[in-house]
PQR file with spaces between the fields and no chain letter, atoms N, CA, C, O and H, PARSE charges and radii, in Angstrom:
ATOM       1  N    UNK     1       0.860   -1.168    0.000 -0.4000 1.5000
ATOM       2  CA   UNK     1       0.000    0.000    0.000 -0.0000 2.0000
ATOM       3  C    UNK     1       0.907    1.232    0.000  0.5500 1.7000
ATOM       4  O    UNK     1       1.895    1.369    0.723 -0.5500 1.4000
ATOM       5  N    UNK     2       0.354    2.301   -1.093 -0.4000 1.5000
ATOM       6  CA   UNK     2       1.228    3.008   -0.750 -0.0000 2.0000
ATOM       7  C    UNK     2       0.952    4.102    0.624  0.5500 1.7000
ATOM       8  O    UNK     2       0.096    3.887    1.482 -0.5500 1.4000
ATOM       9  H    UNK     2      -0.448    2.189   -1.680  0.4000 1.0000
ATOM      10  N    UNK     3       1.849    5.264    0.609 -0.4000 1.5000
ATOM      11  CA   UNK     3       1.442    5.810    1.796 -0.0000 2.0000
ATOM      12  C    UNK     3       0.506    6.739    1.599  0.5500 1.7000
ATOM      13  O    UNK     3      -0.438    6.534    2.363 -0.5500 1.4000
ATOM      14  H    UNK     3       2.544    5.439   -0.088  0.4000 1.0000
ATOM      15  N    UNK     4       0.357    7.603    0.965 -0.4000 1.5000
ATOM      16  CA   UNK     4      -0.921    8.510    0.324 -0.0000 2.0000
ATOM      17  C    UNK     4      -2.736    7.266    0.935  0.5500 1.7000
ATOM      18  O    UNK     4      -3.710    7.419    1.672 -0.5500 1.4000
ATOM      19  H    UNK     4       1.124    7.769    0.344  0.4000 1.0000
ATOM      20  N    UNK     5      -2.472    6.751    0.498 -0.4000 1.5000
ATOM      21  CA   UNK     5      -3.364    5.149    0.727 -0.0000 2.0000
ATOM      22  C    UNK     5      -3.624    4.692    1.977  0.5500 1.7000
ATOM      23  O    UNK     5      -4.500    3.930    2.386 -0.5500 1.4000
ATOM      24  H    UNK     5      -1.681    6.627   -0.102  0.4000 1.0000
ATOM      25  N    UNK     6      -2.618    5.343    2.606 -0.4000 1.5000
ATOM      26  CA   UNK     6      -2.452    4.596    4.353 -0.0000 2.0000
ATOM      27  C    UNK     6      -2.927    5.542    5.110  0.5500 1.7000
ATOM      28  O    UNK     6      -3.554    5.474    6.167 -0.5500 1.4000
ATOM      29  H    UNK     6      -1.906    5.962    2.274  0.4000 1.0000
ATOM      30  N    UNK     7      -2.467    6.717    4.286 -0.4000 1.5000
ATOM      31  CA   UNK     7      -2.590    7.797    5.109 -0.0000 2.0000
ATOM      32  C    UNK     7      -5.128    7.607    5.178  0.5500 1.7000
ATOM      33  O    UNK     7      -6.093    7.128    5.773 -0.5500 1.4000
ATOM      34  H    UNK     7      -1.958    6.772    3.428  0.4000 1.0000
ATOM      35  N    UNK     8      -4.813    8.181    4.401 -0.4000 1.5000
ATOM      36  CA   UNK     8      -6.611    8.368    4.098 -0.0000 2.0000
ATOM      37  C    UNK     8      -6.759    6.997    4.311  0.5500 1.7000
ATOM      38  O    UNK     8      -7.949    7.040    4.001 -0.5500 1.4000
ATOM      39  H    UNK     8      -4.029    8.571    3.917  0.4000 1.0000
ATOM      40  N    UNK     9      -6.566    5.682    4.599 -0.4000 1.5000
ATOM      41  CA   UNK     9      -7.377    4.060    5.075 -0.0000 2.0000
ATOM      42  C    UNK     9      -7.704    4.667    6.476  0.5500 1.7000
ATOM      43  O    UNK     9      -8.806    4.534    7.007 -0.5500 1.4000
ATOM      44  H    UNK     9      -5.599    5.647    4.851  0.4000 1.0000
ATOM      45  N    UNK    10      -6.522    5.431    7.103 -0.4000 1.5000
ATOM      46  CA   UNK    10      -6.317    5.728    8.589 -0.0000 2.0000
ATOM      47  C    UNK    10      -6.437    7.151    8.874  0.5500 1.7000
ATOM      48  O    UNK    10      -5.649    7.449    9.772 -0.5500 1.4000
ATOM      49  H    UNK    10      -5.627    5.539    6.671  0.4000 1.0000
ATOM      50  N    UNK    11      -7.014    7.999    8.522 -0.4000 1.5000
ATOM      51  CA   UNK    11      -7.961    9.243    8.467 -0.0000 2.0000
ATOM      52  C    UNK    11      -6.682    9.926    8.882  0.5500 1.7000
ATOM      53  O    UNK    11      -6.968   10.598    9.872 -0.5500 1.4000
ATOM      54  H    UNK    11      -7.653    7.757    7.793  0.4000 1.0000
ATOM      55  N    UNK    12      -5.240   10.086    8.550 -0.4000 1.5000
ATOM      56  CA   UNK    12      -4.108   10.618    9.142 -0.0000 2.0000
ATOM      57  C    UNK    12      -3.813   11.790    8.070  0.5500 1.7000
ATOM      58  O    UNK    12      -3.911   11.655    6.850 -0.5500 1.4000
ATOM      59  H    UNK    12      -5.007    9.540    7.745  0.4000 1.0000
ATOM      60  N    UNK    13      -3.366   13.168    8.872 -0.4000 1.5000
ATOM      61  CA   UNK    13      -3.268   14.026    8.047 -0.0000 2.0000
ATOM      62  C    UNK    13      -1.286   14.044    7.807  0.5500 1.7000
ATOM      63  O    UNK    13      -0.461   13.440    8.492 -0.5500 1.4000
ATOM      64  H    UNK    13      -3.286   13.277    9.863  0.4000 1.0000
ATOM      65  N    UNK    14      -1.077   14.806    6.808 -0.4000 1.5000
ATOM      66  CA   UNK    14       0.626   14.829    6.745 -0.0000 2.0000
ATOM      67  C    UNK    14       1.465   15.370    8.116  0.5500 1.7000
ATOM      68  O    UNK    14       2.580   15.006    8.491 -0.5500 1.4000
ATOM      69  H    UNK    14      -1.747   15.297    6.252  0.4000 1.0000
ATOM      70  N    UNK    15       0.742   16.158    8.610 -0.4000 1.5000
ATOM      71  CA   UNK    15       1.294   16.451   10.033 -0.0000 2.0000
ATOM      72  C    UNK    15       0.791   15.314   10.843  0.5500 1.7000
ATOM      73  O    UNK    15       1.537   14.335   10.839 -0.5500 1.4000
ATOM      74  H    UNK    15      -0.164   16.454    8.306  0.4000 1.0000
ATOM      75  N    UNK    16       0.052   15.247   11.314 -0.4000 1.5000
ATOM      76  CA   UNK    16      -0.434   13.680   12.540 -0.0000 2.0000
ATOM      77  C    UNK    16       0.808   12.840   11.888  0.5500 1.7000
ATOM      78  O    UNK    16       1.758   12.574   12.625 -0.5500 1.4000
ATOM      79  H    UNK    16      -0.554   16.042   11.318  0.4000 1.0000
ATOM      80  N    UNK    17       0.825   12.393   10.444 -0.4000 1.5000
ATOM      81  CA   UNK    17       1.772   11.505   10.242 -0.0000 2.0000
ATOM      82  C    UNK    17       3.582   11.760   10.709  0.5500 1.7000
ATOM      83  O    UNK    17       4.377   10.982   11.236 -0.5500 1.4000
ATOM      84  H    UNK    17       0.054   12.609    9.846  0.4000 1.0000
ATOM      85  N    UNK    18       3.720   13.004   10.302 -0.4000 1.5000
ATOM      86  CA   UNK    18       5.055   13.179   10.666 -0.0000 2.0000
ATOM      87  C    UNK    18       5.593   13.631   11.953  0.5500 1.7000
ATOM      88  O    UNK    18       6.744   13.758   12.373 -0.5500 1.4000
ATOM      89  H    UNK    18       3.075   13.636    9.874  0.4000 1.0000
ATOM      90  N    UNK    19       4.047   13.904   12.629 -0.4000 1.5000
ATOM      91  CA   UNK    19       4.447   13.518   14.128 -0.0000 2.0000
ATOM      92  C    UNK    19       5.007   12.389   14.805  0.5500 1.7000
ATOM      93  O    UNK    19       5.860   12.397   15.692 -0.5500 1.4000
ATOM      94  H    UNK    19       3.113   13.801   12.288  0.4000 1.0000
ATOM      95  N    UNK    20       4.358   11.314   14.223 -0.4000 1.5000
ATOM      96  CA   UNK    20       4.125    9.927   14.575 -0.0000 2.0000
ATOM      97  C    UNK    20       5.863    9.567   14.185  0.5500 1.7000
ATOM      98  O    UNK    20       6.629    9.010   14.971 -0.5500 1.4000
ATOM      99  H    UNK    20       3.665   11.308   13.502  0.4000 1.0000
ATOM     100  N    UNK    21       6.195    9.996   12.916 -0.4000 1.5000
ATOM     101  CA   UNK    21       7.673    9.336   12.295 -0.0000 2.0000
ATOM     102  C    UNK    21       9.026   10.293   13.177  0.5500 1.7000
ATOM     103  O    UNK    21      10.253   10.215   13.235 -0.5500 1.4000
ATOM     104  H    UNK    21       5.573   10.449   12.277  0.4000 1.0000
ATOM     105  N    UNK    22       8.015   11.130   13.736 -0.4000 1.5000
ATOM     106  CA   UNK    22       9.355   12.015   13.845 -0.0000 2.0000
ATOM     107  C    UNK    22      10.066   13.305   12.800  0.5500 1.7000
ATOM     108  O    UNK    22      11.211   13.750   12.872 -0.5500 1.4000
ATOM     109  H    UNK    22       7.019   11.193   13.689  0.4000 1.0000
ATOM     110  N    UNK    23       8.876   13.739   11.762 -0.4000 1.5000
ATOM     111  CA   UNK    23       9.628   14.650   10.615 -0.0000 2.0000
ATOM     112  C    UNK    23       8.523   16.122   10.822  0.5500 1.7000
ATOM     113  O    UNK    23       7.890   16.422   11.835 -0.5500 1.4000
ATOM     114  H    UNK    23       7.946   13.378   11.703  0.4000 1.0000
ATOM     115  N    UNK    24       8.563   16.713    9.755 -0.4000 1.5000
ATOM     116  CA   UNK    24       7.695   17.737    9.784 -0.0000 2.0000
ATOM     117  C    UNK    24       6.898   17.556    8.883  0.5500 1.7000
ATOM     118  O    UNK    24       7.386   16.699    8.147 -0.5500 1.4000
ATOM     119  H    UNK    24       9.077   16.469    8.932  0.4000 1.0000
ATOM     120  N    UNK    25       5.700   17.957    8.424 -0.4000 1.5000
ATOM     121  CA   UNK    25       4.560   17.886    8.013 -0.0000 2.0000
ATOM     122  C    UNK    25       5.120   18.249    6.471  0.5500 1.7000
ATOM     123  O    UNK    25       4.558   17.912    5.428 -0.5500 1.4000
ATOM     124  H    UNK    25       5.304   18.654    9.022  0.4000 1.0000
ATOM     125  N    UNK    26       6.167   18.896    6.564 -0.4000 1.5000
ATOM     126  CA   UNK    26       6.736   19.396    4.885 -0.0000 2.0000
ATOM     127  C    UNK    26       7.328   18.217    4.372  0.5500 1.7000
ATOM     128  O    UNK    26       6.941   17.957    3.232 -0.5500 1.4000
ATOM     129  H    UNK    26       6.623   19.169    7.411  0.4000 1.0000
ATOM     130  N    UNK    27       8.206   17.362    4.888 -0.4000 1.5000
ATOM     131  CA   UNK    27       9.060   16.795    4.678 -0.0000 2.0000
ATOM     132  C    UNK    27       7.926   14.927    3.892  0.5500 1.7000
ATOM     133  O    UNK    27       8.155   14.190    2.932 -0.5500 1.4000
ATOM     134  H    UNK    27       8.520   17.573    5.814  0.4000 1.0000
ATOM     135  N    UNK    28       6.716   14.931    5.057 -0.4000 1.5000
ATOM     136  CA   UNK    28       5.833   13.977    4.600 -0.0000 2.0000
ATOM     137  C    UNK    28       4.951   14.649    3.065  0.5500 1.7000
ATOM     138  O    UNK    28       4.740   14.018    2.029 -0.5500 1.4000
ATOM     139  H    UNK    28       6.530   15.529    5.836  0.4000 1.0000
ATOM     140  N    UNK    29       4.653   15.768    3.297 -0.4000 1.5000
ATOM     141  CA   UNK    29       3.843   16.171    1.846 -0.0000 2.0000
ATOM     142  C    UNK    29       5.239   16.088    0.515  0.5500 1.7000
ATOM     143  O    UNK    29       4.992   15.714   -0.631 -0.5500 1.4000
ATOM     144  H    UNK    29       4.824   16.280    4.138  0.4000 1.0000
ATOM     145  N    UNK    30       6.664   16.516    0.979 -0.4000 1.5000
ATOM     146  CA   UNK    30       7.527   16.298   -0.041 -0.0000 2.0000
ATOM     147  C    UNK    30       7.354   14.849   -0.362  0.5500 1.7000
ATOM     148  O    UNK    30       6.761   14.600   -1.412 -0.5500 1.4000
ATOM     149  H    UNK    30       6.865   16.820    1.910  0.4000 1.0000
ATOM     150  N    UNK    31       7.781   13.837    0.382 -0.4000 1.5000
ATOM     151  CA   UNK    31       7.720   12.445   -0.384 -0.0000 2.0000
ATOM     152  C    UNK    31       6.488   11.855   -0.870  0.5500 1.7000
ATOM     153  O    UNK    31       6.345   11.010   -1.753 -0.5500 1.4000
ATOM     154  H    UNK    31       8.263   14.039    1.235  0.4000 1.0000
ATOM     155  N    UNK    32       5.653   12.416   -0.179 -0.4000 1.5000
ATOM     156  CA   UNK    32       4.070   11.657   -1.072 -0.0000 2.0000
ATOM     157  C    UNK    32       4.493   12.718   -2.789  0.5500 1.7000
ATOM     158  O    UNK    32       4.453   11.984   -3.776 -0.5500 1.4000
ATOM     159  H    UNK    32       5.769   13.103    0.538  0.4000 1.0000
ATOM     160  N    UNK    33       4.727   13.706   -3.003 -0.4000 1.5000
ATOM     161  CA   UNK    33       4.219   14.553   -3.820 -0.0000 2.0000
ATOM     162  C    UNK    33       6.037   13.995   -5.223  0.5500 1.7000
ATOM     163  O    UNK    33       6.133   14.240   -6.426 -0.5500 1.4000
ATOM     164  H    UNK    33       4.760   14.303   -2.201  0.4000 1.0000
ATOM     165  N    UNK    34       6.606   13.588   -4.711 -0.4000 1.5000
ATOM     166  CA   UNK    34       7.883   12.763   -5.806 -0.0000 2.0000
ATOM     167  C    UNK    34       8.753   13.562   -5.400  0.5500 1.7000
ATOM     168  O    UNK    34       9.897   13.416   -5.830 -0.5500 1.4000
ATOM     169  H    UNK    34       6.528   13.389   -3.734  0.4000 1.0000
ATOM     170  N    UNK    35       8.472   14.598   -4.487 -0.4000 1.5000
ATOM     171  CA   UNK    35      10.109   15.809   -4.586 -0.0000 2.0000
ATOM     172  C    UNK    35      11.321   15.340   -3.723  0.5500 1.7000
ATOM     173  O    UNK    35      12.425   15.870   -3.852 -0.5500 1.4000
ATOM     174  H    UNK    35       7.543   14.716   -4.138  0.4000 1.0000
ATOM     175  N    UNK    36      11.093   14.372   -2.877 -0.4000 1.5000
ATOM     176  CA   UNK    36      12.042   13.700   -1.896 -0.0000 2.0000
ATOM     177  C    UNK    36      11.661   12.053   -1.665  0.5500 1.7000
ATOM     178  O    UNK    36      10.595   11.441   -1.738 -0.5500 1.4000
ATOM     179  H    UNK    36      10.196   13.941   -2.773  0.4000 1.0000
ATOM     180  N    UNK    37      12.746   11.731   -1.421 -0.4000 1.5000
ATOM     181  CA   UNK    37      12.732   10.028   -1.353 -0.0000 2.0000
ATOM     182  C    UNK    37      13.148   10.614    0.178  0.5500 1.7000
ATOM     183  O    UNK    37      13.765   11.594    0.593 -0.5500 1.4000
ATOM     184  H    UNK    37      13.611   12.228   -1.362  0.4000 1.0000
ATOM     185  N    UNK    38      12.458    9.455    0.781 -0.4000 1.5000
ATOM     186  CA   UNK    38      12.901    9.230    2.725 -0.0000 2.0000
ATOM     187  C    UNK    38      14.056    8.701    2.705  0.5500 1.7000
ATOM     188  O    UNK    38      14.526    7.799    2.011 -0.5500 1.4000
ATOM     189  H    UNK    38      11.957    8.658    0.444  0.4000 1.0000
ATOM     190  N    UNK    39      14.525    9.399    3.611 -0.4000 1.5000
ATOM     191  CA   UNK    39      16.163    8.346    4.111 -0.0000 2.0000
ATOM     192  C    UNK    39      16.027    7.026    4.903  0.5500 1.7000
ATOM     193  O    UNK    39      15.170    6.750    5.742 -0.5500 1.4000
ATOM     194  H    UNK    39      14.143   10.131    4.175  0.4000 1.0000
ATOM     195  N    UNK    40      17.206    6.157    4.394 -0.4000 1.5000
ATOM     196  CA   UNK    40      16.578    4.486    4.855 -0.0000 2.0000
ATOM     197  C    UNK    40      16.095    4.508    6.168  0.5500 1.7000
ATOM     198  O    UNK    40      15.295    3.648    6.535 -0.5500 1.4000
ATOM     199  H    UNK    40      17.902    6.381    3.712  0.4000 1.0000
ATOM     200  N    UNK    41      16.619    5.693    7.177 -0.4000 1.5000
ATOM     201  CA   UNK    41      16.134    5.762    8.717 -0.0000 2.0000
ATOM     202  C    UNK    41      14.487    6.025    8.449  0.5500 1.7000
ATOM     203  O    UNK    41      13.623    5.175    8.660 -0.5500 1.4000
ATOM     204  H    UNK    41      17.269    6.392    6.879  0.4000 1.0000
ATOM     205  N    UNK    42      14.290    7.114    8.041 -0.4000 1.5000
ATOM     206  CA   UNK    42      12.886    7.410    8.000 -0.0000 2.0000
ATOM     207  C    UNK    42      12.032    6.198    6.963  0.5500 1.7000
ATOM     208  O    UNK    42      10.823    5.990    6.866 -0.5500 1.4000
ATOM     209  H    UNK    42      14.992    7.805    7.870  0.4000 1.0000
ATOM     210  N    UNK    43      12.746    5.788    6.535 -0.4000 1.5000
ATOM     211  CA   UNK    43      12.022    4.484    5.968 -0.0000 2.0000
ATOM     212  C    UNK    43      11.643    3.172    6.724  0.5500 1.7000
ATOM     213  O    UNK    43      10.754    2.331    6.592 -0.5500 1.4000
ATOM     214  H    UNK    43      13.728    5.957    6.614  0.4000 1.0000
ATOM     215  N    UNK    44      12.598    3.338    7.493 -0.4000 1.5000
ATOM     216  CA   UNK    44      12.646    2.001    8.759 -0.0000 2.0000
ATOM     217  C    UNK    44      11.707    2.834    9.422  0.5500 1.7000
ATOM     218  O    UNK    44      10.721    2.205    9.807 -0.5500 1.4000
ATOM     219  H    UNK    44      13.320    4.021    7.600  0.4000 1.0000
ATOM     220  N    UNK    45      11.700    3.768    9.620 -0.4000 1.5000
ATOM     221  CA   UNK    45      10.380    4.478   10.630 -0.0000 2.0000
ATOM     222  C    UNK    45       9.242    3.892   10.625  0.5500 1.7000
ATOM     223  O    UNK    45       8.714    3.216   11.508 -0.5500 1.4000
ATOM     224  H    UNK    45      12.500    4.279    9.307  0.4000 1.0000
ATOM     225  N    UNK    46       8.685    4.317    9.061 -0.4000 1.5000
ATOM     226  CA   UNK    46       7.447    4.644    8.273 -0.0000 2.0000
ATOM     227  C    UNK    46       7.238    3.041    8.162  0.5500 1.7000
ATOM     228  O    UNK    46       6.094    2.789    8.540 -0.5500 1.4000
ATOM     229  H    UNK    46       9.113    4.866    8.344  0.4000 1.0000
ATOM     230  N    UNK    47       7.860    1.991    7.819 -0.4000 1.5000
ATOM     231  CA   UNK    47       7.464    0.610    8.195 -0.0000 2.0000
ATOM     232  C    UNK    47       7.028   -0.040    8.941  0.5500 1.7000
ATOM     233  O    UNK    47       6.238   -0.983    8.888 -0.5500 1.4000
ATOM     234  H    UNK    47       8.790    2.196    7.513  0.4000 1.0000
ATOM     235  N    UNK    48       7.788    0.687   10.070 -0.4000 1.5000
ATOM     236  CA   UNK    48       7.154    0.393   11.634 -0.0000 2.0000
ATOM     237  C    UNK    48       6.107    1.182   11.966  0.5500 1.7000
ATOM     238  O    UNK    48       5.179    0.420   12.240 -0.5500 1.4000
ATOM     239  H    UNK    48       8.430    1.453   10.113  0.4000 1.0000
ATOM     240  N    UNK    49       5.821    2.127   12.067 -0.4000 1.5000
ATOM     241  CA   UNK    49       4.504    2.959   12.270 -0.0000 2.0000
ATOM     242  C    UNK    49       3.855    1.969   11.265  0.5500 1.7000
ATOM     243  O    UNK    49       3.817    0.843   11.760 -0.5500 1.4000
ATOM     244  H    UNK    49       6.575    2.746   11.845  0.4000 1.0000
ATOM     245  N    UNK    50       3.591    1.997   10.630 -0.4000 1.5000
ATOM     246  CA   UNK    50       2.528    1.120   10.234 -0.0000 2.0000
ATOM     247  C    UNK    50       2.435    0.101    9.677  0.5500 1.7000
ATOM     248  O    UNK    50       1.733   -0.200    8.712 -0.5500 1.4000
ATOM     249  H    UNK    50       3.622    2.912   10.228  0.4000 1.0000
ATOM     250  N    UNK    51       3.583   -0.852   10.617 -0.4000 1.5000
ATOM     251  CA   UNK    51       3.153   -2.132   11.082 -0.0000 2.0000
ATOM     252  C    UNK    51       3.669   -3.002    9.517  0.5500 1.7000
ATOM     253  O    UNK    51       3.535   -4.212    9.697 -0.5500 1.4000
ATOM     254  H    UNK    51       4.153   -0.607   11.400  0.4000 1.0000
ATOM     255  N    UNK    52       4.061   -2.767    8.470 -0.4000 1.5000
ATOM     256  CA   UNK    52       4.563   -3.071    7.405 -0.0000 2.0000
ATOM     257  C    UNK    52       3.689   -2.698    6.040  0.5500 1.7000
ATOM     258  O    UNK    52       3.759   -2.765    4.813 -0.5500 1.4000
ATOM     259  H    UNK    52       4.170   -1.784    8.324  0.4000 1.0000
ATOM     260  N    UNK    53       2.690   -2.194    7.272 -0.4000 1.5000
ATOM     261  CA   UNK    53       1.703   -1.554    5.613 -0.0000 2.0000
ATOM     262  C    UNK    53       1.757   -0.943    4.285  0.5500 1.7000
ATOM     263  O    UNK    53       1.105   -1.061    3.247 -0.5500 1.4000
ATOM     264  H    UNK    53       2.633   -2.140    8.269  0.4000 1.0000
ATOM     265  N    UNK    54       3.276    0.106    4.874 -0.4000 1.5000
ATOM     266  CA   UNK    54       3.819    0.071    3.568 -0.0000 2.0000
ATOM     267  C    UNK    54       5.124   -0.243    3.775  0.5500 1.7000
ATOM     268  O    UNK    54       5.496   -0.691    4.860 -0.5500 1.4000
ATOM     269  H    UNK    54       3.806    0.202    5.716  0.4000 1.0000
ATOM     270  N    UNK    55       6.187    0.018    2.462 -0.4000 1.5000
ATOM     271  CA   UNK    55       7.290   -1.024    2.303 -0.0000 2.0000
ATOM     272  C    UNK    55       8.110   -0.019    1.759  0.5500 1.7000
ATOM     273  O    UNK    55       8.007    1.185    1.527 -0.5500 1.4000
ATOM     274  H    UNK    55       5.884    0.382    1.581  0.4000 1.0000
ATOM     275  N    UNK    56       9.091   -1.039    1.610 -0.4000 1.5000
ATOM     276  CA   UNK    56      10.548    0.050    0.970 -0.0000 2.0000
ATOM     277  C    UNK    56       9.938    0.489    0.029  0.5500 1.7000
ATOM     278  O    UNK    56       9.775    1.683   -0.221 -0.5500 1.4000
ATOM     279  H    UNK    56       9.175   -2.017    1.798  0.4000 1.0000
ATOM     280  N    UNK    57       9.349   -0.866   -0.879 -0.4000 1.5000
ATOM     281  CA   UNK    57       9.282   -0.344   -2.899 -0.0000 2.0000
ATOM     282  C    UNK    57       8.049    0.284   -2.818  0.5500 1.7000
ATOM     283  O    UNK    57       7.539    0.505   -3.916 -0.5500 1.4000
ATOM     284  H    UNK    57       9.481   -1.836   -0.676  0.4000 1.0000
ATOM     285  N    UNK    58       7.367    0.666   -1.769 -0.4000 1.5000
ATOM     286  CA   UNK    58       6.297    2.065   -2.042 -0.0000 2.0000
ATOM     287  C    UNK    58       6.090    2.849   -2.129  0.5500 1.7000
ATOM     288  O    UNK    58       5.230    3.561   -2.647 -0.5500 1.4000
ATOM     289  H    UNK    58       7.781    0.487   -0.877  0.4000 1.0000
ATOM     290  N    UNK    59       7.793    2.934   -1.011 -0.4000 1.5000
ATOM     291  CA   UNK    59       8.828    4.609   -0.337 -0.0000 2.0000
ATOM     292  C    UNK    59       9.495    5.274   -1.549  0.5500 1.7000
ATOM     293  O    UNK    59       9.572    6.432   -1.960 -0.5500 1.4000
ATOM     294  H    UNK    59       8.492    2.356   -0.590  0.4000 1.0000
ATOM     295  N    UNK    60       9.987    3.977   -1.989 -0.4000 1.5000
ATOM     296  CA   UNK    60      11.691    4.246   -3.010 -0.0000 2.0000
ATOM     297  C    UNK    60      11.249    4.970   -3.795  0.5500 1.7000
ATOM     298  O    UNK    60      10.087    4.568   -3.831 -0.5500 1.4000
ATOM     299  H    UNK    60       9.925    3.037   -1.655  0.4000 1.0000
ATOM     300  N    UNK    61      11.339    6.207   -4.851 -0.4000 1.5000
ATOM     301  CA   UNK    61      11.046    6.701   -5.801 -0.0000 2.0000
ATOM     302  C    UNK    61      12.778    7.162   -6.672  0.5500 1.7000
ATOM     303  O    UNK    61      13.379    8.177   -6.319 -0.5500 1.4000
ATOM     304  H    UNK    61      12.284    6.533   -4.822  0.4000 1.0000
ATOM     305  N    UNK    62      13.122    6.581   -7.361 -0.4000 1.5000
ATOM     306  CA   UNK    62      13.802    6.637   -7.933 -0.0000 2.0000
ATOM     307  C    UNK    62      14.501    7.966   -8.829  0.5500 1.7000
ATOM     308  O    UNK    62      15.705    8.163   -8.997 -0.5500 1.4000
ATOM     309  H    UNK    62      12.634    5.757   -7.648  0.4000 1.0000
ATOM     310  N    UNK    63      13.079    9.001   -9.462 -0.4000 1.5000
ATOM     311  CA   UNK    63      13.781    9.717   -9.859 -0.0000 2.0000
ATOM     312  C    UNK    63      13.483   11.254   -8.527  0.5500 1.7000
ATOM     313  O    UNK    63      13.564   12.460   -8.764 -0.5500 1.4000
ATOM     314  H    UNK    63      12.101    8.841   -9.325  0.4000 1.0000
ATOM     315  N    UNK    64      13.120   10.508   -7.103 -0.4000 1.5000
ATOM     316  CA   UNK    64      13.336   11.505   -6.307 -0.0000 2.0000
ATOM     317  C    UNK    64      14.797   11.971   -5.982  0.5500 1.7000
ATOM     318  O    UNK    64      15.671   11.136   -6.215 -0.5500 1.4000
ATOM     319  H    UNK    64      13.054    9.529   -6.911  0.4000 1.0000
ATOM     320  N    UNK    65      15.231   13.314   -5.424 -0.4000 1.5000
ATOM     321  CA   UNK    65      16.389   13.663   -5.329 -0.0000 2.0000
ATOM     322  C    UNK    65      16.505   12.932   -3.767  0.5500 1.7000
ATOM     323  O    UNK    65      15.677   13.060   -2.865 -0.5500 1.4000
ATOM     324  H    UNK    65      14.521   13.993   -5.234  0.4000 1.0000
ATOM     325  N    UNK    66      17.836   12.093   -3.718 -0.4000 1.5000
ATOM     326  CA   UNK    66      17.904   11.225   -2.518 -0.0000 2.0000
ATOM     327  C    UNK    66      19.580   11.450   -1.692  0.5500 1.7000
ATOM     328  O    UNK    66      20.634   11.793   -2.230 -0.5500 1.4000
ATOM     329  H    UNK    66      18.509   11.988   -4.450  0.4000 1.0000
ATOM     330  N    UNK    67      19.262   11.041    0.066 -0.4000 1.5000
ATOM     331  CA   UNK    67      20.997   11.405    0.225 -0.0000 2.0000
ATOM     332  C    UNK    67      21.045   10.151    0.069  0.5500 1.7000
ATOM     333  O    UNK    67      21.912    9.722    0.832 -0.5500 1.4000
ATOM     334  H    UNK    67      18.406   10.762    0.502  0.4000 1.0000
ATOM     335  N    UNK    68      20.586    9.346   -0.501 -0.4000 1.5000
ATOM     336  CA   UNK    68      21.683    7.923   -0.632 -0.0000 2.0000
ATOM     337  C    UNK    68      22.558    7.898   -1.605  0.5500 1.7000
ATOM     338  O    UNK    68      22.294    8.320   -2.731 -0.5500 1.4000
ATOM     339  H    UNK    68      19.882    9.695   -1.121  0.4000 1.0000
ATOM     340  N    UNK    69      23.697    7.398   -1.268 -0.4000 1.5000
ATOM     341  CA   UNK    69      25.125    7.490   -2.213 -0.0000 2.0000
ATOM     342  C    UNK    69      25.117    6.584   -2.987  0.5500 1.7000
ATOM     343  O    UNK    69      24.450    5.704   -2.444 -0.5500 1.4000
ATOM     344  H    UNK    69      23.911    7.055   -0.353  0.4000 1.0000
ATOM     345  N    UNK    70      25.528    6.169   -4.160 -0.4000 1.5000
ATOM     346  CA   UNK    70      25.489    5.284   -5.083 -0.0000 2.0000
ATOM     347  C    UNK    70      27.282    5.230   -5.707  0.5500 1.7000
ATOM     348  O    UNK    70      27.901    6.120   -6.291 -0.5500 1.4000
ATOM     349  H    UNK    70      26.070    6.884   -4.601  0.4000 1.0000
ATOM     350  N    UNK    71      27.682    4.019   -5.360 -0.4000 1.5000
ATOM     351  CA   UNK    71      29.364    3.924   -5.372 -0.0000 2.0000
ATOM     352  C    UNK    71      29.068    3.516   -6.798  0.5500 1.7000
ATOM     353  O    UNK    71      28.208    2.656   -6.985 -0.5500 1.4000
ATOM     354  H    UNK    71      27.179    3.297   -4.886  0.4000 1.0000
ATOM     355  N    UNK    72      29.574    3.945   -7.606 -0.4000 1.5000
ATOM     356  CA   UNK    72      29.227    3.431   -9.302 -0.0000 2.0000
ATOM     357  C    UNK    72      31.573    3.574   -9.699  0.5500 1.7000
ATOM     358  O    UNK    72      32.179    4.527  -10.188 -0.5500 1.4000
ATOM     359  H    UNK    72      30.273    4.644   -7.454  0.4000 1.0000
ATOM     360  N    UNK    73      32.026    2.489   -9.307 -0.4000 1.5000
ATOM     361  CA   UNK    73      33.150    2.319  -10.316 -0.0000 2.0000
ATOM     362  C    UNK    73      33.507    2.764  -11.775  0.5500 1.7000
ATOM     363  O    UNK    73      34.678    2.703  -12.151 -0.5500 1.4000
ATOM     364  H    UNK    73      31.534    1.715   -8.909  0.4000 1.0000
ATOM     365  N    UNK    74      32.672    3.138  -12.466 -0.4000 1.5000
ATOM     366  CA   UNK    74      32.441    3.677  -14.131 -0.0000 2.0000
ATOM     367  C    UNK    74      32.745    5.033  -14.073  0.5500 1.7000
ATOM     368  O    UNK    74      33.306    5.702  -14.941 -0.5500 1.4000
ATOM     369  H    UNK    74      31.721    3.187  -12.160  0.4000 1.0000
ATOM     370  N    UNK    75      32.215    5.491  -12.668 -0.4000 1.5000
ATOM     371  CA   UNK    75      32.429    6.910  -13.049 -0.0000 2.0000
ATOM     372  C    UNK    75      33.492    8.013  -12.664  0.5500 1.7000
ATOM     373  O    UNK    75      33.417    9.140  -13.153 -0.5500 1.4000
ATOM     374  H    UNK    75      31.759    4.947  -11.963  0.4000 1.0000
């Protein structure tokens, strides 16, 4: 499920939610909306708050701007 999905199953607004994770209410409307991918911490969060309801590959958005490092040898 994604989280947009979890959020409204569970009548939770972007602030209630990023209370719950620990972020700010900006930071939850950035990743629902594609402008930020969660960091694997706040991802391990957001799994646990709700219980596995949603998942990495619901979080991950690929062409979000992310701090995860990517060691690429090629380049």
């Amino acid at each position: 499920m994604n989280l947009a999905d979890y959020l409204k199953k569970h009548s939770l607004t972007h602030r209630g939610f990023g209370e719950k994770v620990g972020v700010q209410q900006s930071h939850i409307t950035n990743i629902l909306s594609g402008r930020k991918s969660p960091s694997l911490r706040l991802m391990r969060r957001i799994i646990e708050v709700t219980n596995g309801g949603v998942t990495v590959g619901d979080l991950y958005n690929p062409k979000a701007p992310s701090r995860l490092k990517v060691n690429d040898e090629n380049t």
